[in-house]
C-alpha positions in Angstrom: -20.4 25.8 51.8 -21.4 28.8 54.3 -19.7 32.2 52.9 -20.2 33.0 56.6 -18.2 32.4 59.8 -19.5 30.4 62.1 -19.8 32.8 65.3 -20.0 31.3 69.5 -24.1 32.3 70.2 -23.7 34.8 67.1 -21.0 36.5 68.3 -17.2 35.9 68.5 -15.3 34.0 66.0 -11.8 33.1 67.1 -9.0 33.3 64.3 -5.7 31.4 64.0 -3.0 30.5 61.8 -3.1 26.9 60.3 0.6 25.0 59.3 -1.4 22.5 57.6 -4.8 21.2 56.5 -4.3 18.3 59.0 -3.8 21.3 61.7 -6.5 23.5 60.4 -8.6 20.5 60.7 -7.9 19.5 64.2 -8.2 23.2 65.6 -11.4 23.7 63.6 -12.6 20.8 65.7 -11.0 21.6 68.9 -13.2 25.5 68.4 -16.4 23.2 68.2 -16.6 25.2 64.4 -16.5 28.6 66.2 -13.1 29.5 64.4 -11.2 30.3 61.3 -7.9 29.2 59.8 -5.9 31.5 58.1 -3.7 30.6 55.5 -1.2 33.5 54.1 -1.0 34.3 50.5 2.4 35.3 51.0 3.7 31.5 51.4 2.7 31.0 47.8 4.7 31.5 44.9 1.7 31.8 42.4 -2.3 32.0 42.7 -2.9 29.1 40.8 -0.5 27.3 43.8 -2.7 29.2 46.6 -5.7 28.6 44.9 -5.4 24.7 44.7 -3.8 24.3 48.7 -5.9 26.7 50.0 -9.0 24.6 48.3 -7.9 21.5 50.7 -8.3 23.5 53.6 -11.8 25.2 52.2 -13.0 21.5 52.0 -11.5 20.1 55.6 -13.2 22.7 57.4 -16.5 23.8 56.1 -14.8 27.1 54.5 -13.5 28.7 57.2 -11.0 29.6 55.4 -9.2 33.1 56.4 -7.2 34.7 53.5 -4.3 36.0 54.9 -1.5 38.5 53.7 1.0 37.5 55.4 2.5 39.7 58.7 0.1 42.6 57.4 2.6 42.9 54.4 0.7 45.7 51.7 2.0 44.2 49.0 0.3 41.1 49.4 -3.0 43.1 48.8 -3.7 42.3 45.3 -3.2 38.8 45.6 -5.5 37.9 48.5 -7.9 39.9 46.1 -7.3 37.7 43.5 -7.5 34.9 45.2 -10.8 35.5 47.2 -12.9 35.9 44.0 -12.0 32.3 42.9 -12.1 30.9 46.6 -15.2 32.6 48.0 -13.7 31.9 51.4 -15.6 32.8 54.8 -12.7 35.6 55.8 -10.5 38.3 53.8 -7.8 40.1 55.4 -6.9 43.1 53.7 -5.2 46.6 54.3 -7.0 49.8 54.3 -7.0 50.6 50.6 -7.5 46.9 49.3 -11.1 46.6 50.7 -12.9 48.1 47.8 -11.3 45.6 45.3 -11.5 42.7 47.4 -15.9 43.1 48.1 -16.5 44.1 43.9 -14.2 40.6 43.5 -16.0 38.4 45.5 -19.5 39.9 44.0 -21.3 39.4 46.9 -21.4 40.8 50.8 -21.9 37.5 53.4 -17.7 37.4 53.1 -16.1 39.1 56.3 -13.1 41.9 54.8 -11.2 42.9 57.3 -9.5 46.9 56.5 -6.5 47.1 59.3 -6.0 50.4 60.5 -2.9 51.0 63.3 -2.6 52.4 67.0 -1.8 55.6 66.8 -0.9 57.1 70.4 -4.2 58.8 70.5 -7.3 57.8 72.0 -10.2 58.3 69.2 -7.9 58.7 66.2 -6.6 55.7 64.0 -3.8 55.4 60.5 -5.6 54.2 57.6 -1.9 54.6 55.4 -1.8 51.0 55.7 -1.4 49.8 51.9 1.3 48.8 49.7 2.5 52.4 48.9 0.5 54.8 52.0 2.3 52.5 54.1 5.6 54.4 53.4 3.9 57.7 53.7 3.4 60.4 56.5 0.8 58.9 59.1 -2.9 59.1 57.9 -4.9 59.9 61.1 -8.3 60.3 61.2 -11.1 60.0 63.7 -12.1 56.1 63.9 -15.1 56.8 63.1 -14.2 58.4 60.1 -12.8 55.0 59.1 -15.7 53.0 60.1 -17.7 54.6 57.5 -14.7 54.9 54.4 -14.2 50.4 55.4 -18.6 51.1 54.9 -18.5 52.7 52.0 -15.8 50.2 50.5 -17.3 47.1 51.2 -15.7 45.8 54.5 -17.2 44.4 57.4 -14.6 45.1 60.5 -11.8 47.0 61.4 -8.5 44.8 61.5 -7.3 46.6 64.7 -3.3 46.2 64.1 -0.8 45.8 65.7 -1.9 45.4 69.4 0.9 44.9 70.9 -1.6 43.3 73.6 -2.9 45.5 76.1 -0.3 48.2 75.4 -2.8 50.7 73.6 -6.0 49.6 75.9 -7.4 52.7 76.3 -7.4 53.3 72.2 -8.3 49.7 71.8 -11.8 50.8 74.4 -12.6 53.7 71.7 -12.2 51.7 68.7 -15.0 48.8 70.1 -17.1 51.9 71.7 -17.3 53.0 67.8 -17.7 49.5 66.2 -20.5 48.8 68.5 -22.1 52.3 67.8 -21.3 52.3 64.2 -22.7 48.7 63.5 -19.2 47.5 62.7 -17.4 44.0 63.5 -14.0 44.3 65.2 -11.0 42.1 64.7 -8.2 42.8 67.7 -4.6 41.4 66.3 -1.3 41.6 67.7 0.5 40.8 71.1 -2.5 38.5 71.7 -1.9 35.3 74.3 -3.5 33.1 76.6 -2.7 35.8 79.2 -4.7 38.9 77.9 -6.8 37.6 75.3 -9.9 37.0 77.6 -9.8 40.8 78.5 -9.3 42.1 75.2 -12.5 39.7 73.9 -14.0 41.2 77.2 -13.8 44.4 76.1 -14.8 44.6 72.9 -18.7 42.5 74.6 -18.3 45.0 76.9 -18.6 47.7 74.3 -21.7 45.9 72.8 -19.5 45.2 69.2 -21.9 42.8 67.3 -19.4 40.6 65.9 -16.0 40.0 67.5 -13.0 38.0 65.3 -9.7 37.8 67.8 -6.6 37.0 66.4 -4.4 34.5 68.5 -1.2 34.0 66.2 2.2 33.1 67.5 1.8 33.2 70.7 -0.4 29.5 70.2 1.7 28.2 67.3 4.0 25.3 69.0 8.0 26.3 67.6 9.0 22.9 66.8 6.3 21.9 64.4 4.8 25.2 63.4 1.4 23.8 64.2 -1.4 26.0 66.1 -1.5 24.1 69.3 -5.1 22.7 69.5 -4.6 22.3 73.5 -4.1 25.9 73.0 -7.5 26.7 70.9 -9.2 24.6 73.7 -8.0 27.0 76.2 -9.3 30.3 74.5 -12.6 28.5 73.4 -13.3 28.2 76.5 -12.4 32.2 77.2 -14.8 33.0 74.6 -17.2 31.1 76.5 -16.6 33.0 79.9 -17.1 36.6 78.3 -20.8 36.2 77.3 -21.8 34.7 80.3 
């Protein structure tokens, strides 16, 4: 099974939550493969429970499997760490401070880990206090480039850009995939994402020239009845990956 994600012409990987591995199957289907499912540590009482459900979905997909925490919770952090080293799966989400123990787990570098650093208000400057116990503390704000190289120097592969809140913070969102594409760094947009504004968020970060683009498109597709991702839904922003590298 690839360790990597399976990227439209090398480039943008959609992300999405799966409710089951009959769900994850059908949307990994409906993304022509260009797509991973994330499945959130958090729903799991134990690893050893994780470990053997999130296998099922490892082996109906071609292991595009995302580990997720679970809302961005911190303390989920050590767990999807644990769990990555036995899973080997294609995608890792992790907070700021859990990157470094999640890449010297999984023992080798093809694995995407994701470090998710917030908005801050400021155009340039990003909060890297995102773990279980800097999460509580002042505001750490440095340049974004600044955390570019610390995710480098830990072992990650993109910044988890968190939360969005959509196009609210645009003009921050444009200097964080102006540095990702300068820096050699993939970018992973999350939050406030919908069929509405996800074409020009993707857009922006091709725009920018960011190598390796991995949207995440989470409620807003996720049908309330069943809890299901809605594959018409996956269709739909397939097809928007499509129409931003043209």
């Amino acid at each position: 099974m690839s360790l990597t994600p399976n990227y439209l012409e090398d480039r943008i990987c959609l992300n999405v939550l799966a409710n089951s591995v009959e769900n994850a199957k059908a949307c990994y289907e409906a993304a022509e493969g260009h797509i991973v499912l994330g499945v959130l540590s958090k729903n799991y009482a134990t690893d050893e429970a994780a470990i053997e459900d999130m296998k099922r979905y490892q082996e109906a997909t071609n292991n595009a499997l995302s580990v997720g925490l679970g809302a961005g919770d911190p303390n989920q952090s050590q767990m999807v760490s644990r769990l990555s080293a036995v899973l080997q799966p294609q995608h890792v989400n992790q907070v700021f401070t859990g990157v470094g123990t999640s890449r010297a787990l999984l023992g080798q570098d093809e694995s995407i880990i994701n470090g998710l650093v917030s908005p801050t208000g400021k155009v340039g400057i990003v909060n890297i206090a995102t773990g279980p116990l800097s999460s509580g503390a002042p505001a750490g704000e440095v340049p974004i480039e600044t955390a570019i190289k610390l995710l480098k120097d830990m072992g990650g592969s993109s910044i988890k850009y968190f939360p969005m809140k959509g196009l609210a913070h645009k003009e921050e969102y444009k200097a964080v995939a102006e540095a990702c594409a300068k820096y050699d760094f993939y970018l992973e947009p999350t939050g406030g994402i919908d069929l509405e504004n996800f074409e020009e968020i993707v857009q922006i970060a091709v725009d920018a020239g960011v190598k390796k683009i991995i949207p995440h498109v989470y409620s807003s597709v996720i049908d309330k009845q069943t809890g299901d991702t809605k594959v018409e839904d996956v269709k739909k922003l397939v097809e928007m990956m499509k129409n931003t590298l043209k």
